[in-house]
C-alpha positions in Angstrom: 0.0 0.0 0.0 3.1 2.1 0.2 5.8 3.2 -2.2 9.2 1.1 -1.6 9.9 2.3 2.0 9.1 -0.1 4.6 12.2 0.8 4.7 15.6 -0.1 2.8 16.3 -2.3 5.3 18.3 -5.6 3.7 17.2 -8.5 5.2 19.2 -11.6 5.9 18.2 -15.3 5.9 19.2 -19.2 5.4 18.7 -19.8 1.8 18.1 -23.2 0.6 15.3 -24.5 -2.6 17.4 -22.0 -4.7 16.4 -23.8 -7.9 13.2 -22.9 -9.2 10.3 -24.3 -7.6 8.2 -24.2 -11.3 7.8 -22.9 -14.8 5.7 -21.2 -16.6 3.9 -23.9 -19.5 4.5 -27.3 -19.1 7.7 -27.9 -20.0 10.7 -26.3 -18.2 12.8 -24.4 -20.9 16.4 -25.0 -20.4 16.8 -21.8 -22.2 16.2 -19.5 -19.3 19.1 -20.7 -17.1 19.8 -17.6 -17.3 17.1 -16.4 -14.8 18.0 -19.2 -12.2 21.7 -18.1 -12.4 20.5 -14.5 -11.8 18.0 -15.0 -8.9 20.4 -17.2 -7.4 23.4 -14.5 -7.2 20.7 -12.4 -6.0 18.7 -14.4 -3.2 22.8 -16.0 -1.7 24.2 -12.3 -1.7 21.4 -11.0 0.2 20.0 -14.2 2.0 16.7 -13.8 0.2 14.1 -16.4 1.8 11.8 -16.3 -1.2 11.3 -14.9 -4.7 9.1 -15.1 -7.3 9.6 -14.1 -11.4 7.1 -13.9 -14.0 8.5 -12.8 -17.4 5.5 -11.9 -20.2 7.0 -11.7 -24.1 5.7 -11.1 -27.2 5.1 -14.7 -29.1 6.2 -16.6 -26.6 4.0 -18.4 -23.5 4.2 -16.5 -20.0 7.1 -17.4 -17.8 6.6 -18.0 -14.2 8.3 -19.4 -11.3 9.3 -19.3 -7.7 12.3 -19.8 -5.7 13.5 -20.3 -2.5 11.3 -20.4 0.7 8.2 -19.0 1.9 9.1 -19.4 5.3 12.6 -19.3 6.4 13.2 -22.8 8.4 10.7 -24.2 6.4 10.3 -26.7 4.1 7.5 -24.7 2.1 9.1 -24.3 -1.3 7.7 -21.0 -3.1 5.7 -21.9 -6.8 4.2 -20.6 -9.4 1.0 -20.3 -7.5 2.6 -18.8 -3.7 0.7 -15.5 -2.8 2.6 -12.6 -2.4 0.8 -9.1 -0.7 1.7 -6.6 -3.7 0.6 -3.6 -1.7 0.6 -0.7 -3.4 0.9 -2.2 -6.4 -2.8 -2.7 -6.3 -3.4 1.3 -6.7 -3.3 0.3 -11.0 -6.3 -1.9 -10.3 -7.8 0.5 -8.7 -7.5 3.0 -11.3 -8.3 0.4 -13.8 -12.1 -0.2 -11.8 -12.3 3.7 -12.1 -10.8 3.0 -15.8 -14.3 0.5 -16.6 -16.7 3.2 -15.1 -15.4 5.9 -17.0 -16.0 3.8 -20.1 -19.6 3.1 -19.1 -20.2 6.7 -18.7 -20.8 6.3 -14.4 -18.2 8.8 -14.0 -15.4 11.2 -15.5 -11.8 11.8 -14.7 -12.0 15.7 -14.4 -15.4 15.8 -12.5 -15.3 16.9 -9.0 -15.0 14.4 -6.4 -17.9 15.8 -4.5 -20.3 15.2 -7.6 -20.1 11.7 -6.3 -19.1 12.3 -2.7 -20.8 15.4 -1.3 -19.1 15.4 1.9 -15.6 14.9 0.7 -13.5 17.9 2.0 -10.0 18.7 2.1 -8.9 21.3 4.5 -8.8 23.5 2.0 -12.2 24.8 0.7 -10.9 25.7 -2.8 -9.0 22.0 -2.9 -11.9 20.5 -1.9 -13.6 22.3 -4.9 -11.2 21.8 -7.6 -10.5 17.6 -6.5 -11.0 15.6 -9.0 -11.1 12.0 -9.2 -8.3 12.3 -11.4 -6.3 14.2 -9.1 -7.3 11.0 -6.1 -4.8 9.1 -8.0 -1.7 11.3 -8.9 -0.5 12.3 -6.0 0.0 16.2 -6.0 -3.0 17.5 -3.7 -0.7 19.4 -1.5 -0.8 16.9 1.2 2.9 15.7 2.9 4.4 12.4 1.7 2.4 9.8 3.5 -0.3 12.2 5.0 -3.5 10.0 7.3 -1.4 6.8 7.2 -1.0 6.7 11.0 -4.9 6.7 11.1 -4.9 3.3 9.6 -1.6 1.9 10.0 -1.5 -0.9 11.6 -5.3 -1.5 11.8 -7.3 0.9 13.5 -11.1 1.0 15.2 -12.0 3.8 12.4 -14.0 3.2 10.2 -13.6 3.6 6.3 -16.0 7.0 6.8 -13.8 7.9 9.7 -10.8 7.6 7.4 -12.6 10.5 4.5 -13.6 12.0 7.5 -10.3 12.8 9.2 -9.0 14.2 5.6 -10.0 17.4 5.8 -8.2 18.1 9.0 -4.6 17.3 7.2 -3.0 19.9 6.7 -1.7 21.0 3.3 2.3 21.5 3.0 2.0 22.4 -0.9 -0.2 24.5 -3.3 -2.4 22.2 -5.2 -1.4 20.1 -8.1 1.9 21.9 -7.1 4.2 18.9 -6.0 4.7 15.2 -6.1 3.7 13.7 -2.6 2.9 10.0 -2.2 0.0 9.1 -0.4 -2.2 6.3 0.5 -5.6 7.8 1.9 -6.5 9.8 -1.6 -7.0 5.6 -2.7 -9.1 5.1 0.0 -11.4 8.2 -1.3 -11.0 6.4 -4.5 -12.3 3.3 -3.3 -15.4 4.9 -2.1 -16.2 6.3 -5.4 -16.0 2.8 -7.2 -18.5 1.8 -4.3 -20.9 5.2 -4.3 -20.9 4.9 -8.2 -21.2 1.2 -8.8 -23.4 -0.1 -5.5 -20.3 -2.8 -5.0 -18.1 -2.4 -2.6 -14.4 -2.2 -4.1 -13.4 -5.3 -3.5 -15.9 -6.8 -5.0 -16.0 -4.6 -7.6 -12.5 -5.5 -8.4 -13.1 -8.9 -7.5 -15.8 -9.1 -10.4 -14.5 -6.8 -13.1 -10.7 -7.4 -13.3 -9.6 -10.5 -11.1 -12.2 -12.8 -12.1 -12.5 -12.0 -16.1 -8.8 -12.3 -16.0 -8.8 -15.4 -14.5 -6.4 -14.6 -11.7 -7.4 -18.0 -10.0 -4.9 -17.4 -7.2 -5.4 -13.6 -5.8 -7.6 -12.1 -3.8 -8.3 -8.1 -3.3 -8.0 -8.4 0.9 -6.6 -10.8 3.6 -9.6 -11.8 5.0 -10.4 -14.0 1.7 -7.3 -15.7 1.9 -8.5 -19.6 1.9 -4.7 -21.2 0.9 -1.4 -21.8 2.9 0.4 -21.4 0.1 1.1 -17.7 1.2 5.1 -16.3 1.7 5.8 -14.9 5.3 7.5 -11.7 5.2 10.8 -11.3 6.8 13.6 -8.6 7.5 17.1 -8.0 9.0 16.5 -5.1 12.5 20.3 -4.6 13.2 20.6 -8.3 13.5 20.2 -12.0 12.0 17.3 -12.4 9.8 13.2 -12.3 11.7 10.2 -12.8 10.6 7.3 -10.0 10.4 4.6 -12.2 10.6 2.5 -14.6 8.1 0.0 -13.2 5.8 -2.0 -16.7 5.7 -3.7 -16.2 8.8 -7.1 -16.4 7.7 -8.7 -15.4 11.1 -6.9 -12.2 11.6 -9.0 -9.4 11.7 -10.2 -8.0 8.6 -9.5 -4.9 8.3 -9.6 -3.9 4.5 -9.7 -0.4 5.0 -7.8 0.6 2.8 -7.4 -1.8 0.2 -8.0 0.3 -2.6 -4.4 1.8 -1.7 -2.5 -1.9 -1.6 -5.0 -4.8 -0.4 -4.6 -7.4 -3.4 -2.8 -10.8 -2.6 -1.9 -12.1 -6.2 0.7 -14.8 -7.5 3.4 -15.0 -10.4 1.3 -17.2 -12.5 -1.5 -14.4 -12.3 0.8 -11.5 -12.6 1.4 -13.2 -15.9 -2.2 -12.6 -16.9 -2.2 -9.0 -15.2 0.6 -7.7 -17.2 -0.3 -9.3 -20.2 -3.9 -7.4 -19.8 -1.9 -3.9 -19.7 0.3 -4.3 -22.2 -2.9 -5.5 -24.3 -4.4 -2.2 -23.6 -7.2 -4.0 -21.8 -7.9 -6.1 -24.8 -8.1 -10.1 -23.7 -9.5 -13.1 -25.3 -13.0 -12.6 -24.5 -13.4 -9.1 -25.4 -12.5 -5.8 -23.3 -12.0 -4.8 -19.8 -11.5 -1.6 -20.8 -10.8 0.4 -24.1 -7.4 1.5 -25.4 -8.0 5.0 -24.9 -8.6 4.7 -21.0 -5.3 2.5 -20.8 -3.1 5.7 -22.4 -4.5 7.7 -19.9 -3.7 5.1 -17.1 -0.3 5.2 -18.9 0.2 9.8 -19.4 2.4 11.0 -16.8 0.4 13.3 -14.6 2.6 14.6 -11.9 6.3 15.4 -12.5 8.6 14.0 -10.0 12.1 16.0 -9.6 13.3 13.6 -7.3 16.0 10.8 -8.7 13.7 8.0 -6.3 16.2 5.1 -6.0 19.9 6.8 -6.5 20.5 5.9 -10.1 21.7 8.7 -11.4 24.8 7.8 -13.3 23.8 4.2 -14.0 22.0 2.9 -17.2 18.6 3.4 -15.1 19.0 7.1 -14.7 15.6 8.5 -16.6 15.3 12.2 -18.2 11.4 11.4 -17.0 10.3 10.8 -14.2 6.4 11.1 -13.5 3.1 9.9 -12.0 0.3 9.1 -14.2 -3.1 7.0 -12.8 -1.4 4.1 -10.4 1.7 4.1 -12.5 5.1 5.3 -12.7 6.4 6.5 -16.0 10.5 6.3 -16.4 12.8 5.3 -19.4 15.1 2.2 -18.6 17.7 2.3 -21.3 15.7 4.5 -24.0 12.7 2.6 -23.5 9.2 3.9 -21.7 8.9 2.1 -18.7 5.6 1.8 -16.5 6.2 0.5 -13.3 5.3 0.3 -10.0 6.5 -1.0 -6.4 4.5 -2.4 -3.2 6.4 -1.9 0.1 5.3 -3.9 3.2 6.9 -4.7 6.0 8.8 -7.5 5.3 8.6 -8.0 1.6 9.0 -5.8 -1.6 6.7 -6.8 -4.9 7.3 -5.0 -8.6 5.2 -4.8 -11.7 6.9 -3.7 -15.2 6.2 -2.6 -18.6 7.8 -2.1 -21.4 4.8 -1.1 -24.0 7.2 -0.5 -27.2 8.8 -4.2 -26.3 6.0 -5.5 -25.2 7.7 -7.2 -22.1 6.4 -7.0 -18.9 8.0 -8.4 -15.7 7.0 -8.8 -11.5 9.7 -9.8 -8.9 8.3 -10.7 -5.3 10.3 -10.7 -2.8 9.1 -12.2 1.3 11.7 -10.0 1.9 12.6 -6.1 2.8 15.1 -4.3 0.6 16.5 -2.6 -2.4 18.2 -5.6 -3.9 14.2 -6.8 -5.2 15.6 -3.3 -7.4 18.7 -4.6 -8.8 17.0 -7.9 -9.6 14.5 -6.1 -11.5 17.0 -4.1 -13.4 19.4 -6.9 -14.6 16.0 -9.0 -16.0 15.0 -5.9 -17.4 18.6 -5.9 -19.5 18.4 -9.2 -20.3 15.1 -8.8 -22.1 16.3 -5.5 -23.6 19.3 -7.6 -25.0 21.7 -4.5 -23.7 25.6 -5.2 -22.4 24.4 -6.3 -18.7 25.3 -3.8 -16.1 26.1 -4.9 -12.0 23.2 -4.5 -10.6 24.2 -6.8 -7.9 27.2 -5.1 -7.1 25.3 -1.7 -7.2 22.8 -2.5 -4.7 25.5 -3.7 -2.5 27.2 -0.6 -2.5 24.6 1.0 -1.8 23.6 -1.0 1.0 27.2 -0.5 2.4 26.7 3.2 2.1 23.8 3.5 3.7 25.4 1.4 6.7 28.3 3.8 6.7 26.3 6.6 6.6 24.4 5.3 10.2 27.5 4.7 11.6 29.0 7.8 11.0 25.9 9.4 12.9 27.2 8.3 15.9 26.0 9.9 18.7 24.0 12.6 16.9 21.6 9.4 15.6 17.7 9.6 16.8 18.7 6.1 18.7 21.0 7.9 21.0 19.5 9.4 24.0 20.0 12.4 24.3 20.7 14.5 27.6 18.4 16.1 29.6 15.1 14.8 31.6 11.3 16.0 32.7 11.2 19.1 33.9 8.1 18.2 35.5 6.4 15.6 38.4 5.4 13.0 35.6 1.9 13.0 37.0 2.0 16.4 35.3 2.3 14.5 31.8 -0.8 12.2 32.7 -4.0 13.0 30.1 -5.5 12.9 27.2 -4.6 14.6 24.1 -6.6 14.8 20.9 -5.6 15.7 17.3 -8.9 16.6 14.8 -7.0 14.0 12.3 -6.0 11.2 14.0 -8.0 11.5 17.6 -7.0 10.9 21.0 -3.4 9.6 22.6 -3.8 8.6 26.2 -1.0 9.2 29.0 -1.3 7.1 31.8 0.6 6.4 35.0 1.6 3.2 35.9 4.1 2.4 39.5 7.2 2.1 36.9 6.7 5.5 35.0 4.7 6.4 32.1 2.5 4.8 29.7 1.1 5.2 26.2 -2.0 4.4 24.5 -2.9 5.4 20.8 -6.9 5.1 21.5 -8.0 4.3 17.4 -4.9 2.3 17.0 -4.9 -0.4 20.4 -1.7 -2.4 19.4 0.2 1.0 19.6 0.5 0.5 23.7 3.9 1.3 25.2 5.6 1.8 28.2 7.8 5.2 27.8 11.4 5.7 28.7 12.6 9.4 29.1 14.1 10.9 26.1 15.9 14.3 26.8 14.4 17.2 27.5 10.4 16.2 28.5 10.4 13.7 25.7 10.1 10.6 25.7 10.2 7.1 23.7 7.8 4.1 23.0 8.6 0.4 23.4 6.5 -1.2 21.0 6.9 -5.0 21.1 8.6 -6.2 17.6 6.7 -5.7 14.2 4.3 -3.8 15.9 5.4 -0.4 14.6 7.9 2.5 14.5 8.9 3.8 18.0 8.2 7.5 18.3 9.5 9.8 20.2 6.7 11.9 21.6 8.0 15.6 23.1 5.6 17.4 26.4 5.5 21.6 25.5 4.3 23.1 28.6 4.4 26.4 30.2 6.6 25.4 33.4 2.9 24.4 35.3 1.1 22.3 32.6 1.4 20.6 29.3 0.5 22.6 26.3 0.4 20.7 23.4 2.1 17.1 22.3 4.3 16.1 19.0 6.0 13.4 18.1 8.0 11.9 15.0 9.9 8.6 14.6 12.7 7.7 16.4 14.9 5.5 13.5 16.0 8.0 10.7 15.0 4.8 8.8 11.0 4.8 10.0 8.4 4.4 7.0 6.8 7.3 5.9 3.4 5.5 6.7 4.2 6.8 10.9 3.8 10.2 10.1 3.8 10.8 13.5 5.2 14.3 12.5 1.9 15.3 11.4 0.1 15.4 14.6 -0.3 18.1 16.6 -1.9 17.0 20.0 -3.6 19.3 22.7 -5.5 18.4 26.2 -9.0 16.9 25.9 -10.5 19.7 28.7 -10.2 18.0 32.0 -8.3 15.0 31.5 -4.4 16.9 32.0 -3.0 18.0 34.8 
């Protein structure tokens, strides 16, 4: 549901099953030892658990196969048929659903998002007038990177109208249609115009219209409708040996769903195959349309320019002269060719769709794993289908992996993780409330006979005992794979406490805590 962050943490794990668990057709071609050779180097140098491939050319049947393990210390090979959570990868199915109603006339791109919900706001009346449902998917509304994602992430008691709700007390950073800023919570409104507009909810909506006339056998738009084991664990290296992040095939875990629209489909390699081949079709398939060839170009035209070089390649054969948004896309060149691509970020795994329209090639790489080197993988099968010299992408992600190391080190004392001097200035009873920001809601203080604890009221599994942090600040303790430790700073006027902030303690922390972006004042008569 994120772009790659989650963050670039490499991960680490035994490797074992590196030959390739299936093929795509019926008979293994010998011909593409190649890609074993490849996603070997790649899963040993990084101690990838678990990778998948699918490869779609022109005149030649879909490739497809897994490698590896879904579970490290497991012996649960990854196949053809393993589901991998491709997060926000799933934001180009859900401007493909928008894609099908546009064609049957239910909505229009450049209408206003209130024609079809009238109590959509942003907190900006003029935004709020000029939204369209184009702009829902480009990301340029003049909210910060990852703006609302703390109101869902991990699960939260709000509800899916709490979540529009709460949008128009973000707070704008950027003039409108001004700057590229990622979000996931312009999906969600997105979702709910599929569901106003259609009567189906969006996952059934995408469920009926694009998974199903596809035949994508294996995926499913949510977690809750999981009903295989045959599902990859997610894993990633904290500072240590390899852990896991949890399973994705527990059926019973709560469904949440919220915000599927933004990164909620579970799909396989072998149904990757028939997604990509659908897109580089133009929504043409054997039994007609899904949608016409003039709503994939504008899927496809870059919308929102992005001055930013995303991934460090500058000087390397992936270095792009464009570099844009356009409706649940990317748009880049990759060695003079238009590339559309896009990423999923979760904790614990990284998943990639990508086309090459004027090849007609399209690839996905899935990774149970965090970290860039799902990237370099990408990159080196990408140059084997272009047929270009091969450049070291394996090397390249290491270095950059060893850079960004350095660079931690080197922060030394001066990191976030070092405790700073200083203490409460104040009895901690004096901390002791409830604050409330119009966003997000309430954060609880509450004292307990060892200090201080904390209590993110919409978000329960963000409880934490706090540790003193400098100056009337301190830190969270959330258990592992729970979430980013803040750090969450007291203002007060030398009697009482004024107002609340916090932001992330690891300079690493995905953009999704955006604990930056509350501001939290007293609920009247709960402080001190």
């Amino acid at each position: 549901m994120v772009q790659l962050n989650r963050r670039e943490m490499f991960i680490g794990a035994g490797v074992s099953a590196l030959v390739p668990a299936s093929a795509g057709g019926s008979v293994r071609d010998i011909r593409e030892a190649w890609l074993d050779t490849l996603v070997r180097d790649f899963m040993e140098r990084f101690e990838t658990p678990g990778i998948a491939v699918t490869i779609v050319r022109p005149g030649r049947p879909a490739l497809f196969r897994g490698y590896g393990l879904r579970t490290i210390g497991r012996a649960e090979p990854v196949d053809e048929k393993t589901i991998f959570a491709i997060a926000s990868n799933s934001k180009a199915m859900t401007a493909a659903a928008l894609a099908i109603l546009v064609d049957d006339s239910k909505i229009a791109w450049d209408q206003p998002v209130t024609r079809y919900l009238p109590d959509f706001a942003m907190s900006d009346p003029r935004v709020t007038e000029m939204m369209t449902v184009r702009d829902l998917l480009i990301h340029s509304s003049g909210l910060p990177l990852g703006a609302g994602d703390l109101m869902w992430s991990p699960p939260t008691t709000k509800t899916v109208a709490d979540l529009v709700h709460g949008i128009r007390y973000l707070p704008l950073k950027t003039g409108f249609r001004e700057k590229f800023a990622y979000d996931n919570i312009l999906y969600v409104v997105a979702g709910e115009v599929i569901a106003q507009v259609s009567g189906l909810s969006w996952r059934d909506f995408v469920s009926t219209h694009v998974l199903q006339p596809l035949g994508m056998i294996d995926s499913v738009p949510t977690r809750s409708l999981i009903r295989t084991n045959n599902v990859v664990s997610q894993h990633s290296r904290r500072g240590g040996p390899v852990i896991g992040t949890g399973p994705m095939s527990v059926v019973s875990m709560a469904d949440d769903g919220k915000t599927d629209p933004a990164g909620g489909v579970y799909c396989s390699a072998r149904d990757a195959a028939r997604w990509l081949s659908v897109q580089l079709s133009k929504g043409l398939t054997a039994n007609g349309r899904l949608w016409s060839e003039g709503q994939a170009d504008a899927m496809w035209t870059p919308q929102t320019l992005i001055n930013d070089d995303l991934f460090g390649y500058a000087g390397t054969p992936a270095a792009s002269a464009l570099n844009a948004y356009a409706l649940g896309w990317f748009v880049q060149s990759f060695r003079g060719h238009k590339m559309i691509y896009h990423e999923g970020g979760d904790i614990g795994q990284v998943t990639h769709h990508v086309l090459l329209p004027d090849l007609g090639c399209g690839i996905a790489v899935y990774t149970n794993a965090n970290g860039r080197n799902s990237f370099g993988l990408r990159n080196a099968i990408l140059d084997h289908l272009i047929g270009t010299p091969p450049y070291d992408w394996l090397e390249f992600e290491v270095a950059k992996f060893d850079e960004r190391e350095a660079s931690l080190r080197i922060a030394g004392a001066s990191s976030p993780l070092a405790r700073p001097a200083g203490s409460p200035s104040l009895p901690l009873d004096t901390y002791v409330g409830r604050y409330r920001d119009p966003w997000y809601g309430d954060v609880e203080i509450t004292r307990q006979p060892t200090g201080l604890r904390v209590r993110f009221v919409p978000t329960p599994t963000l409880t934490s005992v706090l540790e003193a942090w400098g100056p009337d600040a301190f830190r969270t303790r959330f258990a592992p794979d729970i979430g980013e430790d803040a750090i969450i700073s007291f203002a007060n006027d030398g009697r009482r406490v004024t107002h609340v902030t916090m932001r992330a303690l690891s300079p690493t922390a995905d953009f999704s805590y955006d604990y930056h972006d509350l501001h939290l004042v007293p609920v009247d008569g709960t402080s001190q």
